[in-house]
N, C-alpha and C positions, 0 to 999 in steps of 0.2 A: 578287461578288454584293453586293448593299444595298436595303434599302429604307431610305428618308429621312423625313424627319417626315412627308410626306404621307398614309404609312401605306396606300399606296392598294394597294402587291404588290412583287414581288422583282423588278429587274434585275438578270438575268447576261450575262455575255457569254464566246465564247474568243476569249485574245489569243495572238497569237504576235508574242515578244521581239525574234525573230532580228535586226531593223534596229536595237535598241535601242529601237524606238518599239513601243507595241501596233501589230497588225495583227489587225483585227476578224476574226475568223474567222466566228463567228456571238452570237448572239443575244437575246435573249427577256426576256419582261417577262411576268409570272404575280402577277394577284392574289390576295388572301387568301380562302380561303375565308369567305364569312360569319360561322362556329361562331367561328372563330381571329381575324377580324378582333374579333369581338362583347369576345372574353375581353381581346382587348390593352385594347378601348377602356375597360373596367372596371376594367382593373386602372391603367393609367396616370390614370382618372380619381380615384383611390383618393387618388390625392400621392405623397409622398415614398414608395420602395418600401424592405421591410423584407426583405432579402436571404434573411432567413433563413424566411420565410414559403414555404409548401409552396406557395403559388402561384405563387409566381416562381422554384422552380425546376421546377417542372411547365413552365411555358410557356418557359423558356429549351429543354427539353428537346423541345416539342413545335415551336418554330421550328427548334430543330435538324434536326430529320426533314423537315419544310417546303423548309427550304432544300438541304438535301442531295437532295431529289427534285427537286431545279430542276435542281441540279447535273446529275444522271445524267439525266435525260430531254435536258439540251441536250449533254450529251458524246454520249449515243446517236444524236440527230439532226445531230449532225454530222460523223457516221459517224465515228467516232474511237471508242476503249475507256479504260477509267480508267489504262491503264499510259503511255498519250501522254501524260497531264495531270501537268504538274512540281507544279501547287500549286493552292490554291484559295487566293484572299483573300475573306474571308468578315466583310462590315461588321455582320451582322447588323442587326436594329432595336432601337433608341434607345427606352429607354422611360422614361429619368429620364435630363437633362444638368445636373449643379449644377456646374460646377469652382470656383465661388467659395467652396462651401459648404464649412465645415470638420469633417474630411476632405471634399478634394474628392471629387466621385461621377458617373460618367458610366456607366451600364448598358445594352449591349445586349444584344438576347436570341437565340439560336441558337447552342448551342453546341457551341466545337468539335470535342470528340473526338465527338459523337453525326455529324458532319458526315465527319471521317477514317473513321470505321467504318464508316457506309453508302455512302461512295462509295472506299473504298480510296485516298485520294491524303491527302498531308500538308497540312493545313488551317491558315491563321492567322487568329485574331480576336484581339480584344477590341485594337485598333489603339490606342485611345484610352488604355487605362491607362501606359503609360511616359510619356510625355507629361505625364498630370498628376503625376505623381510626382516629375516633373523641372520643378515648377514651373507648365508651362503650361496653359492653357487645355482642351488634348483634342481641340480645331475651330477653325477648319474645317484641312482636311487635302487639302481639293482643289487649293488654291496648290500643290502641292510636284508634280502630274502637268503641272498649267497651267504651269510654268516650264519642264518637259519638252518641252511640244507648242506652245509658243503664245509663250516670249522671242523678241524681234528684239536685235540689234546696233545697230539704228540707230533706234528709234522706243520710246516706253513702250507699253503693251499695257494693258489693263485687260480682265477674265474675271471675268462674273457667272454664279455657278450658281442657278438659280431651281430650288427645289425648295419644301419646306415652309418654308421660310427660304430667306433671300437669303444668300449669300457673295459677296466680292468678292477679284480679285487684283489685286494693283498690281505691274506687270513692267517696269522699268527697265533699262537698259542696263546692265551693268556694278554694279549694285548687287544685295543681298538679297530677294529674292522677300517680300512681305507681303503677307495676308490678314486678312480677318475677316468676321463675320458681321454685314451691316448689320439684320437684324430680318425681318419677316414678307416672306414671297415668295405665296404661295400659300394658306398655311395658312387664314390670316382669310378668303379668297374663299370658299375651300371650305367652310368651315364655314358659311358664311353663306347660300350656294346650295343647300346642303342642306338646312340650316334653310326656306327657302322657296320653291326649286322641286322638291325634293325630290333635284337632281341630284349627282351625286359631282364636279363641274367645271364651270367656266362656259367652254364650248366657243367657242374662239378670242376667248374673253373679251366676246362676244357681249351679254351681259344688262349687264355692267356698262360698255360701252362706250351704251349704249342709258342711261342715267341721267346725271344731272346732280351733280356734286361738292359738297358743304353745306363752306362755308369752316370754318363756326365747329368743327363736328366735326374738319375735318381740322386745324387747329390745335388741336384740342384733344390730339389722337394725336399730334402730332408734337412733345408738352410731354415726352413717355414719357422719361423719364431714358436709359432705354439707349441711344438714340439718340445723346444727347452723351456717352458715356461713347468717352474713346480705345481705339485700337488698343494691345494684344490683346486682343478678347471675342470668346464668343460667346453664344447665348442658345437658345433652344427653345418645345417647346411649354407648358413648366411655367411661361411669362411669356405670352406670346402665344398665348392661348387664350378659349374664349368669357366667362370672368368679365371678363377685361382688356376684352373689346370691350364685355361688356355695363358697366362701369363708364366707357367713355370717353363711350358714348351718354347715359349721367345723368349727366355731366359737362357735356358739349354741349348739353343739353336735346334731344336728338334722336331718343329714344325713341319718336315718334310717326313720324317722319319714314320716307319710304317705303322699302320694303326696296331698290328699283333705287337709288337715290339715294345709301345705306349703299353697296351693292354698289363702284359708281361710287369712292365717295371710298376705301374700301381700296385698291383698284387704283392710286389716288394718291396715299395713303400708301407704297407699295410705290415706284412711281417717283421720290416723294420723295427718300426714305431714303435709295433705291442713290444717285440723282445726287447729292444732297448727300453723300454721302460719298465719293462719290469727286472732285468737287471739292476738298472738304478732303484731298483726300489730294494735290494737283496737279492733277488732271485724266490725262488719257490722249490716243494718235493714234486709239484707237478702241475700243468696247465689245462685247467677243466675247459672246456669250448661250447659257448651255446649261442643260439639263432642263427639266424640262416647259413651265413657263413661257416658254419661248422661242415657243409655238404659240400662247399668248395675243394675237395680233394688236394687243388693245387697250392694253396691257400693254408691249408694243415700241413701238407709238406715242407711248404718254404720256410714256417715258422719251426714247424722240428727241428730243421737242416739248421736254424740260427741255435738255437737256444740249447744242440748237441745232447745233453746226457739228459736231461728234463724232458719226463712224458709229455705229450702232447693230445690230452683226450675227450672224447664230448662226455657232459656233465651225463650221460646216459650210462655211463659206465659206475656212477657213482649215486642211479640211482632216479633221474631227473631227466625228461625227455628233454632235449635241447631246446624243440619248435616252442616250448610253453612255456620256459621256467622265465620270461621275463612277462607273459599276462598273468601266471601266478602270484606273481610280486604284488599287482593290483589288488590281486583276489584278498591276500595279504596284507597288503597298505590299509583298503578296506574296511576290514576287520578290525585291524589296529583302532583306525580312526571311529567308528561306530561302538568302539569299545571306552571309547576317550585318551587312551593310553598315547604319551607323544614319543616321539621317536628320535634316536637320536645320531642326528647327521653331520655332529660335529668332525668329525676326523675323516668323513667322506668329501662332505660338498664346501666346507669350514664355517657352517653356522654356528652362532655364538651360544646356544641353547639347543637343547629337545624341544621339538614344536610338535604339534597338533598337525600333521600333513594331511590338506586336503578337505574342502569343503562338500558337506552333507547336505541332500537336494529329497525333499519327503513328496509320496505322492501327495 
């Protein structure tokens, strides 16, 4: 299970290992209720969070219950009981990512023993802390399922997860799987569609394919330090959120300039980023696409129209429904972990070791 920066609900899904590969068994994507979404947006809009504040662990304890009722409503519909299920991998949601900051800090909320206890199955979260402890980053973590489902022998590979952020994976023959997070996927859309049509998504990228790109703004966003910053990073919504945009528009002098037009050049910041990065990285035989942002029609355009003679395709062509392939990862992480076997994120996130991801919560 996970939700992503988008913050928009939970995807779960059951996998079965038996081939070594997930096999989807079923399903489901459940948003937050209102009350729950309202507190997170509060409290992450707070900043930096104070661990020891009764509110955070109030809402780790009440995405605990949240997530554990996803769990059990999709074990019961798919007709299965909790003694089938070997394990739950449980991303929770991300509500503070610093790994730069010293002590590094990467916070998700739902936790895990309230998760073992209401669905009786042994639960892993908090994936992200050995990681930073062992030097790295914490993210992205999707490279390490993409190497699983998506290496060739004969061709490099490239896999972008468009979720609230962009990740990318660079799959090479014969070499170490790398990753990182090139910067906003979605996030900025959303925010900005809400802000002015009132919607939670710009459906099939719709509005902002209907606007025209302002250069001087997009060259303004594309000065953003992170951007030039090498592999390993990654970034969040504590950088890419509405001060940053509202600062690159007084920057641009664009602050008058029409909201479609705004809309437009994000979506070209997004396509930017990913191709120029993965250019700098080599390039690829083709660019696999998964999460939401794969349905962004406008969105897969503008990145074809950069990146010319390189396919541009959802990981479903290869195999891998888009909507899942990053709660599979969990399902996977999971497993890993409950099997003891560590995992090794050095050439993703730049830890200095294979670690143990992710702590084990027994009923």
């Amino acid at each position: 299970m996970i939700s992503g920066t988008s913050r928009d609900g939970v995807d779960a899904v059951i996998a079965d290992f038996e081939t070594g590969k997930p096999e989807l068994l079923n399903a489901s994507c459940t948003p937050y209720p209102d009350a729950l979404r309202e507190r997170l947006d509060r409290f992450m809009a707070a900043g930096k969070p104070d661990l020891s504040d009764p509110e955070c662990g109030d809402l780790d304890i009440k995405f605990g219950h949240f997530f554990a009722r996803i769990a059990n409503d999709l074990i019961q519909a798919t007709g299965l009981e909790s003694r089938d299920i070997r394990g739950i991998g449980s991303h929770g949601q991300t509500a503070w990512h610093a790994p730069d900051d010293e002590p590094p800090m990467s916070l998700q909320l739902g936790r895990g023993n309230v998760i073992a206890n209401v669905t009786r199955v042994p639960t892993v979260t908090n994936f992200r802390t050995a990681d930073l402890l062992a030097g790295g980053q914490g993210a992205p973590l999707a490279p390490l399922l993409h190497r699983e489902l998506f290496a060739s022998d004969d061709e490099t590979r490239a896999v972008l997860n468009l979720g609230g952020i962009a990740n990318l994976t660079l799959l090479a023959p014969g070499e170490p799987v790398r990753g990182w997070d090139t910067g906003p996927a979605s996030c900025l859309l959303d925010l900005w569609i809400h802000r002015h049509r009132g919607r939670a998504y710009d459906d099939g990228g719709a509005w902002g394919a209907s606007g025209t790109v302002l250069p001087g703004l997009l060259a303004s966003m594309l000065e953003e330090p992170y951007f030039h910053l090498p592999a390993p990073k990654s970034t969040g919504l504590e950088l890419f959120n509405a001060d940053w945009l509202q600062k690159q528009l007084v920057q641009a002098d664009a602050t008058s300039a029409t909201a479609v037009d705004i809309q437009a050049t994000l979506a070209e910041l997004t396509a930017n980023t990913v191709t120029d990065s993965l250019r700098l990285a080599g390039g690829a035989s083709e660019l696999l696409v998964c999460g939401g942002g794969v349905h962004n029609v406008d969105l897969m355009r503008r990145m074809a129209a950069l990146l010319g003679n390189t396919p541009v395709r959802s990981t479903a062509e290869r195999g891998a429904h888009p909507d899942w392939v990053e709660a599979n990862l969990f399902a996977w992480l999971a497993r890993e972990r409950l099997a003891n076997r560590k995992v090794d994120t050095t050439g993703i996130t730049g830890a200095n070791a294979p670690v143990l991801l992710g702590d084990i919560a027994t009923p």
